[in-house]
C-alpha positions as CSV (number, residue, x, y, z in Angstrom):
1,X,-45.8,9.8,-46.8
2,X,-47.0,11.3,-43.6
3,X,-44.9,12.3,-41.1
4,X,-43.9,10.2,-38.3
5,X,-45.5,11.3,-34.9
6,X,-42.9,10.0,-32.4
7,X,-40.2,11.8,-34.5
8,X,-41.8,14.8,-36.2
9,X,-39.0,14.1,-39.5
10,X,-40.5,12.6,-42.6
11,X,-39.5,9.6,-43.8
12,X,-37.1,9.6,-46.3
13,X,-38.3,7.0,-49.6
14,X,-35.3,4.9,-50.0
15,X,-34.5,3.0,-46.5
16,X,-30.9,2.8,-45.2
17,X,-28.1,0.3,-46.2
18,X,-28.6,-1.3,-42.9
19,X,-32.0,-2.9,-44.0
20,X,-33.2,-2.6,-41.0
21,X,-32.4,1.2,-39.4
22,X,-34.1,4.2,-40.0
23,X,-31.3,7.4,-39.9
24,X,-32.8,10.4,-38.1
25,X,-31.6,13.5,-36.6
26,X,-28.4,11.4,-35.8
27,X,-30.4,8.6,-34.0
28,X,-31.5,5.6,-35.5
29,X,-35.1,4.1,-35.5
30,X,-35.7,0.8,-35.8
31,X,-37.7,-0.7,-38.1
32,X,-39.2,-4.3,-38.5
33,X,-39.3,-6.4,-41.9
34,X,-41.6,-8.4,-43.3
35,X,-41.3,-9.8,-46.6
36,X,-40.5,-6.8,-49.3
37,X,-41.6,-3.9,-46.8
38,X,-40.6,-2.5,-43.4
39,X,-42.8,-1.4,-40.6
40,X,-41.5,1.5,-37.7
41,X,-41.6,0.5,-33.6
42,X,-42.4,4.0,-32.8
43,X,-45.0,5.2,-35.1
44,X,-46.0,1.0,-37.2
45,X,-46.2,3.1,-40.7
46,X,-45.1,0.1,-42.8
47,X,-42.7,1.1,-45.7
48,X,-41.6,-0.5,-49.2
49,X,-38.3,-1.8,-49.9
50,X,-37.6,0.4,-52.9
51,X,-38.5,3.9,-53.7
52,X,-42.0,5.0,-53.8
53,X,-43.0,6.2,-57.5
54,X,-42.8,10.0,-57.8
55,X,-46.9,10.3,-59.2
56,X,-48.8,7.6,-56.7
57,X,-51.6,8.4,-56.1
58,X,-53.0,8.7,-52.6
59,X,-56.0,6.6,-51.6
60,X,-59.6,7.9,-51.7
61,X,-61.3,8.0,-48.8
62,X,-64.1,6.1,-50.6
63,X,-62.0,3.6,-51.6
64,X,-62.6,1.2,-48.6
65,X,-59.6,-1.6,-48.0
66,X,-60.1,-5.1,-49.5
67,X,-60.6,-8.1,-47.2
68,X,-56.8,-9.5,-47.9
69,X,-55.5,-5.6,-46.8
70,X,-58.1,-6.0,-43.5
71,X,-55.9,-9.5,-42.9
72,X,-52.5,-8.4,-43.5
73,X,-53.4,-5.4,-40.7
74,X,-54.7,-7.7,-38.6
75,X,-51.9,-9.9,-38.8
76,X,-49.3,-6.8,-37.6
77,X,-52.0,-6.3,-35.0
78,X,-51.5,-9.7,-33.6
79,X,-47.7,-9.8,-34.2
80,X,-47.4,-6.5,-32.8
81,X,-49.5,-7.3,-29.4
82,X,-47.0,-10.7,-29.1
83,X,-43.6,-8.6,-29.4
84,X,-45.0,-6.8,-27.0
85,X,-45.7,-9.8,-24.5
86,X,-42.3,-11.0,-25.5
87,X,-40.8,-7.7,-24.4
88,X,-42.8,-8.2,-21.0
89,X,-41.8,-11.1,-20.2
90,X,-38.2,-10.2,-21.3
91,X,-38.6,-7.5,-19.0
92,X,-39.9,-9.4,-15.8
93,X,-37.0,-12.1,-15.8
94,X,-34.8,-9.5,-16.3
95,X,-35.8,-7.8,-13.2
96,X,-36.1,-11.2,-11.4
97,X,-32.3,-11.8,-12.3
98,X,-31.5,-8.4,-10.7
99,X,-33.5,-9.1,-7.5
100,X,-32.0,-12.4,-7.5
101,X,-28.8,-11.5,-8.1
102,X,-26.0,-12.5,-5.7
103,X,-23.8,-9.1,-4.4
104,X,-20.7,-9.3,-2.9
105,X,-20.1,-8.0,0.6
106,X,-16.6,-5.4,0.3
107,X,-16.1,-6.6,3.9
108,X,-17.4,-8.9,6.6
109,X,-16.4,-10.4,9.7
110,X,-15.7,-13.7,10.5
111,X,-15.6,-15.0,14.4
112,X,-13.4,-17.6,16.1
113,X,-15.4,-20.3,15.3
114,X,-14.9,-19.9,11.3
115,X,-17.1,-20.0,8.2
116,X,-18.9,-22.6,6.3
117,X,-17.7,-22.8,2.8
118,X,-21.7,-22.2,1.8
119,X,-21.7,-18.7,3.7
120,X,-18.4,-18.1,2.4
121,X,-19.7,-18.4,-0.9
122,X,-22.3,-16.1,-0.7
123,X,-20.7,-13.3,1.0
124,X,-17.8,-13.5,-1.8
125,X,-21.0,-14.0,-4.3
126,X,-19.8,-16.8,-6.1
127,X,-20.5,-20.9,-6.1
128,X,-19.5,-22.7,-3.0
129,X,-17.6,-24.8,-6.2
130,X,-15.3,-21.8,-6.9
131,X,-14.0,-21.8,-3.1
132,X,-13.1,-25.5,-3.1
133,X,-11.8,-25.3,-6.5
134,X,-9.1,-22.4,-4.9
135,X,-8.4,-24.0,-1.8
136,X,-8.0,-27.3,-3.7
137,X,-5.4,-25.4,-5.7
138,X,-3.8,-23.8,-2.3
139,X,-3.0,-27.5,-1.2
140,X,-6.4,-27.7,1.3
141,X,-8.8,-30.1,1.0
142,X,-12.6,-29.1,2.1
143,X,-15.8,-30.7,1.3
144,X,-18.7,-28.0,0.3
145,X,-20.2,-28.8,3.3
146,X,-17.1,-28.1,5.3
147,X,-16.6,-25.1,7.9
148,X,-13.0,-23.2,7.4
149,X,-11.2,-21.8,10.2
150,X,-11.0,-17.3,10.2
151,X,-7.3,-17.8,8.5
152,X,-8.5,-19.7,5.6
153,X,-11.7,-17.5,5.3
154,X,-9.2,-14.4,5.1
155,X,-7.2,-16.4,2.6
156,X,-9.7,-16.5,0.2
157,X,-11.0,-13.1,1.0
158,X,-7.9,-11.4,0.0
159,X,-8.0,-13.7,-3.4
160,X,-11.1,-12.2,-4.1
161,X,-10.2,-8.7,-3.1
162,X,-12.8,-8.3,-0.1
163,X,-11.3,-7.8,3.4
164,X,-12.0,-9.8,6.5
165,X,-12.2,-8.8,9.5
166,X,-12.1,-10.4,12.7
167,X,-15.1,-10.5,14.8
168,X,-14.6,-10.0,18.9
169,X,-18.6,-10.1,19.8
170,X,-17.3,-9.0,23.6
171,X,-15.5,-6.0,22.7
172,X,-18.2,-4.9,20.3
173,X,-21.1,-5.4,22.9
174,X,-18.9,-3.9,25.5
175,X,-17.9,-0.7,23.2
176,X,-21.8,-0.6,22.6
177,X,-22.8,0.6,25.8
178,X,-23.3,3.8,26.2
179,X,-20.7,5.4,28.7
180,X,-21.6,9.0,28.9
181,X,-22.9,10.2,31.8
182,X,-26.1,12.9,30.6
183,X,-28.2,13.0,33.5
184,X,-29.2,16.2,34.7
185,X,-28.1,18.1,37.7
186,X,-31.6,19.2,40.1
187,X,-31.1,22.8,38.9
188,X,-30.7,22.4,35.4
189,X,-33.4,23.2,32.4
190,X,-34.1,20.7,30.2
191,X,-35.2,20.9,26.9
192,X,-35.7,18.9,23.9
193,X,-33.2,17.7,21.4
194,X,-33.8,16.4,17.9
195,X,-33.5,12.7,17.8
196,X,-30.0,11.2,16.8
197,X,-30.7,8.4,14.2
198,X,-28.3,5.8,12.2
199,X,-29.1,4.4,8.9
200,X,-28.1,0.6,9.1
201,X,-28.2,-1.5,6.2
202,X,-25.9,-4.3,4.1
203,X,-23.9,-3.4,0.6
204,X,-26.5,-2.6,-1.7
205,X,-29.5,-2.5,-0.1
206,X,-30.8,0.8,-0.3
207,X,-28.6,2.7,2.8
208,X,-27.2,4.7,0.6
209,X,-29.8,5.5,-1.5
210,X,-31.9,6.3,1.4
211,X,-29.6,9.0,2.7
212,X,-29.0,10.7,-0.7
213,X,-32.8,10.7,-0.8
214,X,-34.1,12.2,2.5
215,X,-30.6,14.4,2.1
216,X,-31.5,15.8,-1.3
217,X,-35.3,16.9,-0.6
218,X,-34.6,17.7,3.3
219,X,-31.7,19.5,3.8
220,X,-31.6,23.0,3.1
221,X,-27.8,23.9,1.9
222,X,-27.9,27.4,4.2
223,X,-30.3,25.6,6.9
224,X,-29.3,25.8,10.8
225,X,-27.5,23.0,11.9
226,X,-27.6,21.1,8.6
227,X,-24.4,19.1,8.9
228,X,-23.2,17.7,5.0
229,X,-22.0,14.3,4.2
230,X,-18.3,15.5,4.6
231,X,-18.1,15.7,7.9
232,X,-20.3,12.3,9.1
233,X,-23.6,13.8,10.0
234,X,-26.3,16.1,8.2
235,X,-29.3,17.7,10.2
236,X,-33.7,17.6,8.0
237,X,-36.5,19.4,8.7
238,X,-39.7,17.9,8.9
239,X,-43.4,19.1,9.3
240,X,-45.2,17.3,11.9
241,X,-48.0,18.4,13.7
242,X,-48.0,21.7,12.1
243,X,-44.3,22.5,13.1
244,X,-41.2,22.1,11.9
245,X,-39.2,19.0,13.7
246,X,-35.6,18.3,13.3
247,X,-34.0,15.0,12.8
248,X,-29.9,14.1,12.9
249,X,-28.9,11.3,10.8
250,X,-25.3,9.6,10.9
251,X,-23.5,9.0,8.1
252,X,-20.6,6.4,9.2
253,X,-18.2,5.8,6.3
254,X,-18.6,2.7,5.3
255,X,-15.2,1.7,5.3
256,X,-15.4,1.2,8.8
257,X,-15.2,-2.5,10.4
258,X,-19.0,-3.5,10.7
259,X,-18.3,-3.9,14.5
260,X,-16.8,-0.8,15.4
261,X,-19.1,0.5,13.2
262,X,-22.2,-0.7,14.9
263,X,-20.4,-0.2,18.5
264,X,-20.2,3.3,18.0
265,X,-23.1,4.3,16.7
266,X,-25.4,2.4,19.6
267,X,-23.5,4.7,22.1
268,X,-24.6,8.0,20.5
269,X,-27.9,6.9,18.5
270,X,-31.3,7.2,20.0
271,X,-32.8,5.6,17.1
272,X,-31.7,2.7,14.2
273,X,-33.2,2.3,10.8
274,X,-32.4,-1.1,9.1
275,X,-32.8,-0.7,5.9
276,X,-33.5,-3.7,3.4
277,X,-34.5,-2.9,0.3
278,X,-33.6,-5.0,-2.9
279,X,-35.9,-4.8,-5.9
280,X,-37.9,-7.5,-5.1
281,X,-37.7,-7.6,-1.7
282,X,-40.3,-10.1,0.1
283,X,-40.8,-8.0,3.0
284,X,-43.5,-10.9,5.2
285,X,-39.8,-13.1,4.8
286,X,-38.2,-9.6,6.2
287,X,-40.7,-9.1,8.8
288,X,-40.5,-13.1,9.5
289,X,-36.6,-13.1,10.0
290,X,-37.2,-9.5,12.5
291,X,-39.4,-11.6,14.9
292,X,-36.8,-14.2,14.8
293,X,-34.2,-11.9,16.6
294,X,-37.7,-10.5,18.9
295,X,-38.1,-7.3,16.5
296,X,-41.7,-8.3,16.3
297,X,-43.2,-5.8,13.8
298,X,-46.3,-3.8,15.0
299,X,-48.8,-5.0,12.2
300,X,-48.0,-8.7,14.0
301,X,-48.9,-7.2,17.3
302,X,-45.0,-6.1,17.9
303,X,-43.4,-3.0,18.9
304,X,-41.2,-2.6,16.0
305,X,-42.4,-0.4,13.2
306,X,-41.7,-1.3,9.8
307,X,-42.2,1.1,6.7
308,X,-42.0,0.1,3.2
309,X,-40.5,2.8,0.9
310,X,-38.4,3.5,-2.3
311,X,-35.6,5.6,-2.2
312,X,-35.9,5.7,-6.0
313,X,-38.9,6.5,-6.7
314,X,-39.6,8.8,-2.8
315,X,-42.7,6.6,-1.8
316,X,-43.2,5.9,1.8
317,X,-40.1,8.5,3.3
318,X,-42.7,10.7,4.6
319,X,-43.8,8.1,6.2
320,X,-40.3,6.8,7.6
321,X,-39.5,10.1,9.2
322,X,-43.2,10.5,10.9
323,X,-42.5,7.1,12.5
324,X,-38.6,8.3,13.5
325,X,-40.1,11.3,15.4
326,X,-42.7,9.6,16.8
327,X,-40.0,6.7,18.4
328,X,-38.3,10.2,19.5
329,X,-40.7,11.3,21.3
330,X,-41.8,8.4,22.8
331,X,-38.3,8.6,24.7
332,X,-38.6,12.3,25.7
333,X,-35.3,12.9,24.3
334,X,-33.7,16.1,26.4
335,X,-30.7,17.7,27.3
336,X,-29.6,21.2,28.7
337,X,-27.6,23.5,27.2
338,X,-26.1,26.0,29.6
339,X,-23.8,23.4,30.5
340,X,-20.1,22.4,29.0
341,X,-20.3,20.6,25.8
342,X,-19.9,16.7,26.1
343,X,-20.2,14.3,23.7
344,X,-18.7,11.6,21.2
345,X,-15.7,11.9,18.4
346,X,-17.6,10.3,15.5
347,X,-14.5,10.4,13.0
348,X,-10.8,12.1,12.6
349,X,-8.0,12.8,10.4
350,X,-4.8,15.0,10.0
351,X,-5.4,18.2,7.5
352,X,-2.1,18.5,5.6
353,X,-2.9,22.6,6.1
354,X,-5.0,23.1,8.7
355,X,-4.0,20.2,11.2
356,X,-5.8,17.8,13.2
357,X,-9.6,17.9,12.3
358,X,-12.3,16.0,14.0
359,X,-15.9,15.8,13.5
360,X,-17.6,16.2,16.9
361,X,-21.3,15.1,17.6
362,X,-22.4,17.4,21.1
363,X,-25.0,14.8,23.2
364,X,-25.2,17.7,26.0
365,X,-24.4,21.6,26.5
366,X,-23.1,23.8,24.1
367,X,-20.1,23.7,22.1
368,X,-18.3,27.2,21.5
369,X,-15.5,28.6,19.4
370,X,-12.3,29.6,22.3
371,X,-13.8,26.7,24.8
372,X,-11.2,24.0,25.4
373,X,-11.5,20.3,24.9
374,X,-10.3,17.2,25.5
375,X,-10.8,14.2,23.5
376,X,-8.6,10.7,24.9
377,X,-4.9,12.3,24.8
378,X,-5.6,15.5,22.6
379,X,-6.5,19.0,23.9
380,X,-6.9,22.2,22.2
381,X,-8.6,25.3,21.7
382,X,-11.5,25.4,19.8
383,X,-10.2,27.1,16.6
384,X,-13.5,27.2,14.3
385,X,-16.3,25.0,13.6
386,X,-18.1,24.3,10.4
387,X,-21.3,23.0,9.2
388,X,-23.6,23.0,6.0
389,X,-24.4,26.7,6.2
390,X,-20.7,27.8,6.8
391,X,-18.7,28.7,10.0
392,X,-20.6,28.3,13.2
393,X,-19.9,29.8,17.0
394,X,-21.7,27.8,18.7
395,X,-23.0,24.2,18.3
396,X,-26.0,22.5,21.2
397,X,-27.0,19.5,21.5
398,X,-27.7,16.5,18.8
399,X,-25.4,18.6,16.8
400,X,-22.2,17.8,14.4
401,X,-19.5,19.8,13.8
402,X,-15.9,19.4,12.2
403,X,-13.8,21.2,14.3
404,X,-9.9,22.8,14.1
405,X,-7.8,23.2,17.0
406,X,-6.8,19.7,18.7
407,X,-3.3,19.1,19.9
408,X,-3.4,15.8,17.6
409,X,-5.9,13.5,15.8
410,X,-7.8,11.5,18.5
411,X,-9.0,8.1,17.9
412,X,-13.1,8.0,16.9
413,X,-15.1,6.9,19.7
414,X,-13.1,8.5,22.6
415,X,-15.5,11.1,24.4
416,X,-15.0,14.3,24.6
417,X,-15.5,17.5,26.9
418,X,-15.2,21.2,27.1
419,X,-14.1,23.5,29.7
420,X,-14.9,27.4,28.7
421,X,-12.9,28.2,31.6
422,X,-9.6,27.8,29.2
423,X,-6.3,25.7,29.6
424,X,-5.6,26.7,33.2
425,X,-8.3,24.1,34.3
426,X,-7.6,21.8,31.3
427,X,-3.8,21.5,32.7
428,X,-4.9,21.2,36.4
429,X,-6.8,18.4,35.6
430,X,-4.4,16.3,33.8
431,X,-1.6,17.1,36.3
432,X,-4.8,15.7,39.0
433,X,-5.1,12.3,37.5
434,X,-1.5,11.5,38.4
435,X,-0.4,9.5,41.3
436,X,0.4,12.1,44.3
437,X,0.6,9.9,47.3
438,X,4.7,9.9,47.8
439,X,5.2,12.8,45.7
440,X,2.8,15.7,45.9
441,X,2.1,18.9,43.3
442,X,2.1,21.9,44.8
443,X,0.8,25.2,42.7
444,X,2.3,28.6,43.4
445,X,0.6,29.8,40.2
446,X,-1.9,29.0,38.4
447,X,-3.1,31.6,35.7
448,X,-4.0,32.3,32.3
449,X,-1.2,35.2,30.0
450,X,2.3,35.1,29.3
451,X,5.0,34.4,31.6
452,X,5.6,37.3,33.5
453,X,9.1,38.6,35.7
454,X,7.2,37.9,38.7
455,X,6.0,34.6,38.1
456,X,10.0,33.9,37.3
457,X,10.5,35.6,40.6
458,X,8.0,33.8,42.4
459,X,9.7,30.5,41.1
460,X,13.2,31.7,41.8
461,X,12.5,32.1,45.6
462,X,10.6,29.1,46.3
463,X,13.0,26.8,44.1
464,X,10.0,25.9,41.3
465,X,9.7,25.6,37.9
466,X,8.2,27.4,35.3
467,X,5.6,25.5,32.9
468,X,3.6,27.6,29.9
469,X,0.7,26.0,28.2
470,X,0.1,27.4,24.6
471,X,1.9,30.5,25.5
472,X,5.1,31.9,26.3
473,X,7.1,34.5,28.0
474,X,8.1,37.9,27.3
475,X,12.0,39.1,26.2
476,X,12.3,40.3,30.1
477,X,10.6,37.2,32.0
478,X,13.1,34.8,29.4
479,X,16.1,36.7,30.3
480,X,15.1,37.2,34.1
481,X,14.7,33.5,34.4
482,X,17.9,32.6,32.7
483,X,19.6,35.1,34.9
484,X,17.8,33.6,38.4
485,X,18.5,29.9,36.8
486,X,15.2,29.0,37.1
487,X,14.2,26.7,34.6
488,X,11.4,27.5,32.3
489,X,9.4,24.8,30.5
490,X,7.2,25.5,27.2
491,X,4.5,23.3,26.2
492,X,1.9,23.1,23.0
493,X,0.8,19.4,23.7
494,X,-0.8,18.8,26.8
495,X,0.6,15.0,27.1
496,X,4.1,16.3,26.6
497,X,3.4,18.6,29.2
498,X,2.2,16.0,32.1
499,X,5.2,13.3,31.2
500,X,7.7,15.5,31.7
501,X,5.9,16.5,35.3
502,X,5.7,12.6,35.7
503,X,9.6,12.1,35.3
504,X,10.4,14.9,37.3
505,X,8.2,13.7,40.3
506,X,9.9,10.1,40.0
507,X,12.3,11.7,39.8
508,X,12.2,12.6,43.3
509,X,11.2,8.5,44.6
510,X,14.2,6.7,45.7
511,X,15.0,3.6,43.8
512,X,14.5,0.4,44.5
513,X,16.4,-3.0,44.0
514,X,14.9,-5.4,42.0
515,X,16.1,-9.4,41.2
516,X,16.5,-10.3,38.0
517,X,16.3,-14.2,37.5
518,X,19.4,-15.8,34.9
519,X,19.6,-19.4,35.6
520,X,19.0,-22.5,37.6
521,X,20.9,-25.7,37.9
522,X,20.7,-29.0,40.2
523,X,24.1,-30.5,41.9
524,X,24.7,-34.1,40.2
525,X,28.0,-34.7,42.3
526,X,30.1,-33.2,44.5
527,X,34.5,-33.7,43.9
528,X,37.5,-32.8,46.4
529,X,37.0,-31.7,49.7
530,X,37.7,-29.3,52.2
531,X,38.2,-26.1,51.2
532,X,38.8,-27.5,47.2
533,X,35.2,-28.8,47.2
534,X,33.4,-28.8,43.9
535,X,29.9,-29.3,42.9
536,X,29.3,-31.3,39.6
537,X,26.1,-29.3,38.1
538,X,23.5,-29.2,35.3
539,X,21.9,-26.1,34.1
540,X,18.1,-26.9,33.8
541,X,17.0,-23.5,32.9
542,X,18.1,-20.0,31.5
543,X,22.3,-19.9,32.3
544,X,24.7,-19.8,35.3
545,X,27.3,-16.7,34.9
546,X,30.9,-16.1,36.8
547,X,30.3,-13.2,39.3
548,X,26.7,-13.7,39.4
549,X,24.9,-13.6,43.0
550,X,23.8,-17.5,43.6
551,X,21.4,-19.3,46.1
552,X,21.9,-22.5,47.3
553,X,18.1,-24.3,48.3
554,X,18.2,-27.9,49.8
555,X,14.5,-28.8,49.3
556,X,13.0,-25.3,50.5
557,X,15.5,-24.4,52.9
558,X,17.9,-21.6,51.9
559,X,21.4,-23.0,52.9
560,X,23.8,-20.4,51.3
561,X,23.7,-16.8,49.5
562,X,26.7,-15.4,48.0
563,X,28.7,-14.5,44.2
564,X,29.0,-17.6,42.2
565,X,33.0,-17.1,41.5
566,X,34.0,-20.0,39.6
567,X,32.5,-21.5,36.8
568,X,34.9,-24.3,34.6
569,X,33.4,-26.4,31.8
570,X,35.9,-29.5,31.0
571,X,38.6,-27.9,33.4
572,X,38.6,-24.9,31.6
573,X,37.3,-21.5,33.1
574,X,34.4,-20.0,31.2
575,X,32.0,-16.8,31.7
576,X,28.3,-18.4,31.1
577,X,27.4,-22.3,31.0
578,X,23.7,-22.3,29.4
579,X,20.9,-24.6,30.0
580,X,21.7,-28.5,29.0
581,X,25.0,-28.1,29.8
582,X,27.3,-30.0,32.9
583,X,29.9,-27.9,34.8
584,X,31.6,-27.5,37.7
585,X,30.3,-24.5,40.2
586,X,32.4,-23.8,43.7
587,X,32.3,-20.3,46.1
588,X,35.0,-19.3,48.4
589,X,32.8,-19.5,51.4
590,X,30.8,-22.4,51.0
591,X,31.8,-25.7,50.5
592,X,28.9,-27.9,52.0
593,X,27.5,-29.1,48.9
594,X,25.5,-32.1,48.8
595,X,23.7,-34.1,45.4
596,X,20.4,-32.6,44.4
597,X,21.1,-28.9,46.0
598,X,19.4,-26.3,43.7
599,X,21.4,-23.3,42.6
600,X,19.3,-20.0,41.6
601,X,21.9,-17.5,39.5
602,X,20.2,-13.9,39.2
603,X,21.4,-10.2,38.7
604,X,20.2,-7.1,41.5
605,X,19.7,-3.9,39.7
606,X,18.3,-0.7,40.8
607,X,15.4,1.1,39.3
608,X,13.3,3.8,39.5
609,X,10.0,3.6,41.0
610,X,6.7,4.5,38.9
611,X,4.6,6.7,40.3
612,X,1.9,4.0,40.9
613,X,4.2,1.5,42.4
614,X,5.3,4.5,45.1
615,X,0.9,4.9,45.9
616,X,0.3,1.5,45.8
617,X,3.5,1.5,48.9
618,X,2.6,4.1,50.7
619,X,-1.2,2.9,50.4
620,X,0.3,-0.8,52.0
621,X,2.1,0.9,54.8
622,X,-0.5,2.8,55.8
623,X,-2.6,-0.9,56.0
């Protein structure tokens, strides 16, 4: 027989034991039967059921087919062209069911007015039946139509193994705004940034695929400022208008909460892509439900671009960045550089080896290796940086880096800023922020360098202290300050360093006396008289204790003030009567009790003012 085409092997004369698979090469083809023969998929060479005699005779070419041979190929025509409009169709439900397919959210958030069962459903990707049936089984009764409250929504989360999260729609449109400050001082130079862009987009729509995409064919591994996956933030190049344009893209893990998510990345984006991109996406319903929240789209006369592409197959990305820079530059999107870095956290965690490392996106100036920063209550020296192509000195602005040197892991979100000038000015201004108005800071010294015998001296004659930032002293300043006394404080975490300047300047506040309430009780009765007169009591609230100070009130007249002495409870002396409870209360120096007097039992102690309670009294007095 003549050689199959698809497979370039022979086929063998005997078929396999299987009837209906052909063994090849290790892979086996399949063949269709018909009656006593057997026809291939791949190449249709029809074969006999039993070995092919060793002398047959190939057909002339003369020899022209008889009409029932002209029918029987027909007929494989005809079944062949069905099977394969069988496998069509096959095909186009199949990919129907996939575009149809429910997919369950790994997390959501639910808000204080709860979930309908329906949209519980959906989100879980299962039937609205499946929920009652569970919370049926859990004791609760709901209709399909009901709406459960967040507890019973995270109840049937956590069955399901999805987490959800609370939704607080003021604290994520409040953490939206954007709180830097970026304008420009008069003699600064401005000049333009690449455009800062997040990706947006539900579970399985395409996000992902998106980034891996434009990340893949755009970002060169040894490329400038190209910022990989690890550290939140990658930088592409793209040609546009004859030049090469650069464009940051976010990369938020997605294990974030969906608010915080989105919070954070409207204060440092300049531009959002939503992406929504299911096989089989009906993108006039998608464009339908964007004018519903006033994202008209520009083809209906909007201002909102929308772009149709395939991550898969890399249709229509071009086009999507195009449209990204020209949004950009619609905004004139600038910033200076020969200014201190400032900028956002975007995310952080604690190196086993190397410390606390956070990734660092710089909105304005430059970022460089020895500047200091501080990022909510970390500092540090800028250790090293790293991007895509390697370690990096410097980083400007629009640009990511994961940087080593922080006191501590700060939280992501907090801003952050640099000070080239070092941790002299970094200290000074955390010292500044505390309250000075009864106790005031005042500097002898303030320099960078190891503690030195004269700054001990210095200290010694003016009766200071010694504090050292991320240094420390020499053998001679150590020993010359422990001979002088002068105490000599060392500090590698700037927080640590500014409490213990807090307690020492409250230190210095006198304290105040402050009441603290115990009980109240109403006379019932008086017994005796004279100097032996008792009043017959209730305790209402709290409890009344022997040696306790006690107010007397008749109606809102203060009639007596003095040290409740004693206290019996059915003739017997006790310590503490508590609330609900009758007793007998007398004083040595008042006996002028009268039905419906109101005691007041409380404690005075002494405590130490705050700073800010000692500003906010010398700020009264001075009223």
């Amino acid at each position: 027989m003549s050689p199959c085409p698809t497979t370039a092997v022979g086929v063998a004369s005997r078929l396999a034991p299987t009837g209906n698979l052909f063994p090849f090469r290790g892979v086996l083809v399949p063949l269709r039967r018909s009656k006593q023969s057997y026809r291939c998929i791949r190449c249709h060479t029809t074969l006999e059921s039993q070995a092919e005699p060793a002398n047959r005779r190939e057909p002339e070419a003369s020899e022209a087919p008889t009409a029932p041979e002209k029918e029987k190929k027909q007929e494989w025509v005809d079944l062949d062209s069905r099977r394969r409009a069988r496998l069509n169709r096959r095909s186009e439900r199949r990919e129907e069911r996939l575009a149809n397919v429910a997919v369950r959210e790994e997390i959501f958030e639910v808000g204080p007015e709860g979930m309908a069962v329906g949209d519980l459903a959906a989100m879980l990707a299962i039937p609205a039946v499946d929920v009652v049936k569970y919370l049926f089984l859990n004791g609760v009764m709901a209709a399909i139509n009901a709406t459960l409250d967040p507890d019973t929504v995270k109840a049937v989360g956590k069955e399901y193994g999805v987490e959800v999260l609370d939704r607080d729609v003021a604290d994520v449109a409040s953490g939206a705004v954007k709180s830097l400050d970026l304008s420009l001082d008069e003699d600064e130079v401005a000049v333009p940034r690449p455009p800062v862009v997040a990706v947006m987009g539900h579970v399985d729509h395409g996000k992902t695929s998106l980034l891996d995409h434009i990340r893949s064919t755009r970002v060169a591994a040894g490329e400038a400022g190209g910022i990989t996956q690890s550290i939140g933030a990658y930088t592409c190049a793209v040609d546009s208008g004859g030049e090469r344009r650069a464009i940051t893209f976010l990369d938020t893990p997605g294990h974030e909460a969906f608010g915080a998510m989105r919070a954070r990345g409207a204060r440092v984006t300049d531009v959002a892509v939503l992406v929504v991109d299911k096989p089989g996406a009906d993108v006039p319903r998608v464009m339908q439900e964007l004018a519903a929240e006033d994202l008209v789209p520009e083809a209906w006369g909007g201002k909102t671009p929308v772009v149709e592409i395939s991550a898969k197959r890399g249709t229509g990305i071009d086009g999507l960045l195009e449209v990204v820079l020209l949004v950009a530059e619609l905004e004139e999107l600038v910033a200076c550089p020969d200014r201190p870095a400032l900028g956002t956290v975007l995310e952080a965690r604690m190196d086993r080896r190397q410390g606390a490392c956070a990734t660092l996106l710089v909105q304005t100036g430059t970022l460089r290796l020895g500047d200091m920063v501080a990022a909510g209550q970390a500092y540090g020296r800028v250790r090293s940086m790293q991007s895509a192509g390697g370690a990096v000195d410097s980083a400007g602005p629009s640009t990511a880096v994961a940087m080593l040197g922080l006191s501590e892991v700060p939280t992501a979100g907090d801003e952050f800023t640099a000070d080239a000038s070092g941790s002299v000015e970094a200290v000074r201004g955390a010292l500044a922020a505390l309250p000075q108005g009864a106790v005031v800071l005042r500097y002898l010294l303030a320099a960078p360098g190891e503690v030195s015998e004269s700054d001990v001296a210095l200290a010694s004659a003016s009766g200071g202290v010694v504090l050292a930032f991320q240094t420390r002293a020499g053998e001679a300043a150590a020993l010359a300050a422990k001979q002088a006394g002068v105490e000599l404080r060392a500090y590698s975490v700037i927080y640590d360093l500014v409490d213990d300047v807090r307690a020492a300047m409250e230190g210095r506040l006198t304290s105040v006396q402050e009441t603290v309430p115990l009980g109240e009780a109403v006379v019932k009765a008086t017994f005796g008289g004279g100097a032996r007169r008792v009043a017959g009591c209730e305790v209402t609230e709290g409890a009344l204790r022997k040696g306790a100070s006690l107010r007397v009130w008749r109606g809102a007249t203060l009639v007596h003030e003095g040290t409740l002495t004693s206290l019996r409870r059915v003739k017997e002396d006790v310590a503490s009567v508590a609330a609900g409870t009758e007793c007998g209360v007398s004083v040595p120096d008042f006996h002028g009790w009268e039905a419906g007097d109101r005691l007041e039992a409380f404690k005075l102690v002494q405590k130490k003012q705050k700073l800010e309670q000692a500003q906010a009294a010398v700020a009264s007095f001075g009223d």
